[in-house]
Phi, psi and omega in degrees: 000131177274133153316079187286162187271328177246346199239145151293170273151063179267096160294307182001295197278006184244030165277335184279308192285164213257129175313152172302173185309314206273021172284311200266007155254322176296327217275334152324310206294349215271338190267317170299318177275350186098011213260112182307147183234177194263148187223136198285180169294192183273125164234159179234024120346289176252020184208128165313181194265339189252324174269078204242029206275006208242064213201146159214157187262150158346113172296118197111350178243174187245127180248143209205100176227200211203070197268068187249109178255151178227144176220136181283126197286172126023104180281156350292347179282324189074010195308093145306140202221123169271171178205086177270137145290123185238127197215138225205105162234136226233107161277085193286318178240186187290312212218029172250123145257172176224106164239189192198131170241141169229124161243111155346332201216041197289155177220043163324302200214099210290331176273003189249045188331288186265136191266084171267164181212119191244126176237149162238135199223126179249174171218099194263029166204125172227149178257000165299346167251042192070002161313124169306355185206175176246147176229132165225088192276120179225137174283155159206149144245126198258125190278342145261013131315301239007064183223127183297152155221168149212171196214165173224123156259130187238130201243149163185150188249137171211088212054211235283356214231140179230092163288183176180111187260156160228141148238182192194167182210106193265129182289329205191078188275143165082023210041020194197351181239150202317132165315147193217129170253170196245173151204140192196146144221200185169179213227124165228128183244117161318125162281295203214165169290356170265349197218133175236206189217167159200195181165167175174155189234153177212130181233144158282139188284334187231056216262110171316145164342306242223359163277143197249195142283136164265125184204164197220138147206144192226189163242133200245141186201126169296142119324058218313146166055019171212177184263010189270155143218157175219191194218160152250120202189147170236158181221177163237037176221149179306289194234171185266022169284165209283318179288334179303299197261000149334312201222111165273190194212167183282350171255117165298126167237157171253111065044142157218140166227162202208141194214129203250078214247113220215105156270107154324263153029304202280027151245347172275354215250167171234118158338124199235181163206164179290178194271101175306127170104345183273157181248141182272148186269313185284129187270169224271147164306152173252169198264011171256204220256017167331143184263130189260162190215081201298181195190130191248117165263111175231145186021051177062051173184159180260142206294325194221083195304353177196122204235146167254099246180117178291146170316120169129353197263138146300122159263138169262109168269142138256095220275093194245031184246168178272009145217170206300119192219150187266178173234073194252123165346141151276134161351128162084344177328132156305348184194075173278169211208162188211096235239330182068171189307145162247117184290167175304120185068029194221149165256161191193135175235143194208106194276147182265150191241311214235130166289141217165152155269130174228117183239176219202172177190167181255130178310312191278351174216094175307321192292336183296091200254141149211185186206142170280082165281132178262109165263201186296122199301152197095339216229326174314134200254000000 
């Protein structure tokens, strides 16, 4: 249990509870409407290495990740040969990217060395905002291919375990073959909060004798105390583009990755602190039949940057990135508040009394934003 520096804190019992009603109406609202929900960057925490699709970067940040496999020829030389992957995603909107994948050494096409896969990837369902599953709809062109594909991913966590299926649609697979479509998924299970396991299979739906399966399996690892992570893993495919992993091959390569998630903001912003001396007015949870609302600090930004909430309700920060972020009253608040680091896998709570706007930020991340609304009991949407 984390310790706030100004308020005591009984988290315990809203570990167990359940988001309020209108979390499971939005996510009814998100699917009849089209209407996209916010989705964190890529950790590879939570994602096998080939089916690894299931990320939107930040609005406003660069998702940067760094994918280098190696496989050993033949005797007598043993000649190594790599395929490093360089993969760069723009987060324009809350549930929009614009990326680009390039592997140097791809073995897509033979005459075709270098590989691009340029995507646009949306998110219309996460379930850190009470959805029951994570969604991820991605468009792509693969340039060495010259072929449209897309995919549809479906993600769900479930305690220690992030499962995760793909389909896919290669338009014009292999460049010279037909449209094909894929299907494939896998799983990464928390060891600990820094360290995992993962794995995962991708098949052609109509996959010929002599065609093989494509699979990863790895050790997935946090960085303690950054927003960085990586992986150790071995596959038998180069790179992760939907056509890339459509087909394994007869060669094992071994592997690393290491993923770079760059909020921009955070160089416009200035360290800010609460107010001295001041004291909060909304009290530590109480342990009754209060309606509670959880709020996920992830890849540096809180999962639901603006939350609506009838008077009497609990917020839950809950800290699920690998370092320390506070939950603090912005300057001047009328009714400011101080949460102190909250560690990694550790929660801090707060019943709200009174209606109000409260908006709030983490002191060591300034760009890191939210907001409280209290209404009227009743009256909250």
């Amino acid at each position: 249990m984390q310790t706030p520096t100004r308020l005591p804190a009984t988290v315990a019992p809203l570990l167990a509870a359940r988001t309020p009603g209108n979390a499971g109406r939005l996510a009814v609202a998100l699917i009849a409407a089209g209407v996209p929900a916010v989705a964190g960057a890529q950790s590879t925490l939570d994602a096998p290495e080939n089916v690894s699709h299931g990320w939107v970067a930040a609005p406003g940040a660069v998702q940067f990740n760094f994918l280098h496999r190696f496989s050993r020829g033949p005797a007598p030389i043993h000649k190594v040969t790599n395929a490093p992957t360089f993969t760069v995603g723009v987060g324009l909107l809350p549930w929009l990217t614009l990326g680009t994948s390039y592997l140097s050494n791809s073995d897509l096409i033979p005459e075709i060395p270098n590989e691009w896969e340029s995507f646009l990837r949306i998110a219309p369902l996460q379930q850190d905002l009470g959805a029951p599953v994570d969604v991820f709809l991605q468009g792509s062109w693969n340039g060495a291919a010259k072929s449209v594909d897309g995919s549809i991913l479906f993600g769900r966590r479930v305690g220690r375990v992030k499962l995760v299926a793909l389909a896919g649609v290669l338009g014009d697979a292999f460049r010279f073959g037909p449209t094909r479509a894929l299907i494939g998924g896998g799983a990464t299970v928390r060891l600990s909060r820094f360290i995992a396991v993962s794995g995962d299979l991708v098949s052609l739906a109509d996959r010929a004798g002599a065609e093989k399966v494509s699979w990863s399996a790895g050790l997935q690892v946090g960085v303690k105390a950054s927003p960085h992570s990586m992986s150790l893993h071995a596959s038998n495919v180069a790179g992760r583009t939907l056509q890339g992993i459509a087909r394994g091959t007869g060669r094992t390569r071994y592997g690393f990755e290491y993923t770079v998630p760059i909020t921009l903001s955070r160089f416009f912003h200035r360290t800010s602190e609460p107010a001295d001396g001041a004291k909060a007015t909304p009290r530590a949870a109480r342990t009754g039949a209060e309606k509670a609302v959880v709020i996920d600090l992830r890849n540096l930004r809180y999962s639901r940057g603006r939350v609506e909430v009838p008077v009497g309700t609990t917020v839950t920060w809950r800290n699920r990135d690998p370092l320390a972020h506070t939950v603090t009253a912005d300057s001047g608040s009328a009714q400011p508040w101080d949460s102190g680091l909250v560690e990694t896998e550790r929660t801090w709570s707060l019943t709200f009394d009174a209606p109000g706007t409260f908006t709030y930020h983490c002191t060591p991340h300034p760009f890191m934003k939210g907001t409280v609304i209290v209404t009227p009991a009743g009256t909250a949407r």
